[in-house]
C-alpha positions, -999 to +999 in steps of 0.1 A: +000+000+000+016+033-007+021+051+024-003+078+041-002+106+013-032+130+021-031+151-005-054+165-031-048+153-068-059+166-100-078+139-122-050+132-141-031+119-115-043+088-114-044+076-151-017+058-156-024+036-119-055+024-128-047+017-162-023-006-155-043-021-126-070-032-150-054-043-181-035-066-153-071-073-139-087-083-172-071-125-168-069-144-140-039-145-116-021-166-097-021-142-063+004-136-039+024-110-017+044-114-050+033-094-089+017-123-102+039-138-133+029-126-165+012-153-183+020-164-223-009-149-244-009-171-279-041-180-307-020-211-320-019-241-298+012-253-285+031-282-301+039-297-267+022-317-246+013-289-217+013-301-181-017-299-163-014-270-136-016-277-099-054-273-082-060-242-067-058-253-027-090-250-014-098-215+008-104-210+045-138-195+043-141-164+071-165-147+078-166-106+078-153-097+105-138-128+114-098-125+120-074-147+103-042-150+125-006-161+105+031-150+103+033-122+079+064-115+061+074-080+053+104-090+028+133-113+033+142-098+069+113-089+086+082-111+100+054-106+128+022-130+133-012-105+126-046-112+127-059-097+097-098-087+094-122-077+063-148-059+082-169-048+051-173-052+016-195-027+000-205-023-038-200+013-051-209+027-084-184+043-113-196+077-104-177+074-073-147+078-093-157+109-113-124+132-097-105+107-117-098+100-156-112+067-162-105+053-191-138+047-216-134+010-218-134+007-179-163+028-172-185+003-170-168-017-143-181-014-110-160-006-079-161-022-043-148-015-012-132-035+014-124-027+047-095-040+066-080-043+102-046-056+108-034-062+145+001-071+154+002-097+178+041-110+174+075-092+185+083-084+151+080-044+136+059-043+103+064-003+101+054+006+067+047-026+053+027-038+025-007-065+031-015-071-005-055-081-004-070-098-036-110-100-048-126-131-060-154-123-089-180-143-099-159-160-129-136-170-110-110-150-117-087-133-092-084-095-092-058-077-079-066-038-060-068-007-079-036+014-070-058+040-064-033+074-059-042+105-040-068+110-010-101+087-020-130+096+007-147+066-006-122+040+003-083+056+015-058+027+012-029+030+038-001+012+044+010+002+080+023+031+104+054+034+120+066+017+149+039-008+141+048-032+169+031-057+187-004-049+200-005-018+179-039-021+153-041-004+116-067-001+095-071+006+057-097+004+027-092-019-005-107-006-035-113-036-063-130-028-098-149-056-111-153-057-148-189-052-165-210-081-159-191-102-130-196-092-088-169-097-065-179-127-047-148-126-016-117-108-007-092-128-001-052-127+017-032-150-007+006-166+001+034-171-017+032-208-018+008-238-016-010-225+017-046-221+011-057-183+006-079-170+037-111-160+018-137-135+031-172-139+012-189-109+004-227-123+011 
């Protein structure tokens, strides 16, 4: 999450952010704390016999406002257990994003909103890092936040404050643009490796 920036921005600001955010949204992903890889787009079949790829492990279904409680890792160095909480996931409507250029091909998405809570509970310092929250839409695919720059009163995303030691509690908002025709069905914390994702359903 980029930091605590308050500041006003002029609609242009945020152009080239949410660009990017949904011409990476428009596939399905393979989420992590990590950019997902970049997948090999191609109309002619391949000539080799393609591996079948591994099942998605199944989720741990929570429900809002229901805590999931793991070791976080904030890079290679630092680590601290959290209990991490959606609170609430609310549907907005495009018009919410009118102090912003949206691009004509994305103006028919919708956005939603998620609310979050994370509360160190380990001895490690997570000052300023980074919790990486995903939505689920009703294809099934995997969408990753809008990097939505600038102060948004609908939903401001914040990374974790300083000093964030143990017993200390943030909170933040998640905004997520589903594309025209699909809902987000559950926001969801995703690892690394084979560990199944924490899932929070939106119903």
């Amino acid at each position: 999450m980029d930091g605590f920036s308050d500041r006003r921005t002029s609609p242009r600001t945020v152009v080239a952010a949410v660009l990017a955010v949904l011409a990476f949204a428009s596939g399905c992903t393979d989420a992590d704390d990590t950019p997902a890889t970049e997948r090999q787009a191609s109309g002619e079949p391949s000539s080799m016999a393609q591996e079948e790829p591994p099942a998605e492990p199944e989720s741990v279904e929570l429900a809002l406002g229901e805590p999931a409680s793991f070791r976080f890792k904030a890079g290679a160095r630092r680590s601290s257990r959290i209990e991490l909480t959606v609170a609430s996931i609310r549907e907005g409507k495009i018009e919410d994003l009118s102090d912003f250029v949206v691009p004509p091909r994305l103006r028919k998405s919708t956005p939603y909103y998620a609310k979050i809570e994370v509360k160190n509970v380990g001895r490690g310092d997570l000052s300023r890092a980074d919790v990486t929250m995903w939505a689920l839409d009703s294809s099934g695919t995997v969408l990753p936040a809008a990097d939505v720059v600038g102060s948004f009163g609908k939903c401001n995303r914040e990374a974790m404050p300083r000093k964030f030691t143990k017993g200390k509690t943030a909170r933040s908002c998640v905004t997520f643009l589903a594309p025209q025709g699909v809902t987000i069905d559950a926001v969801q914390y995703r690892f690394a490796d084979e560990t199944p994702p924490y899932s929070w359903s939106s119903t």
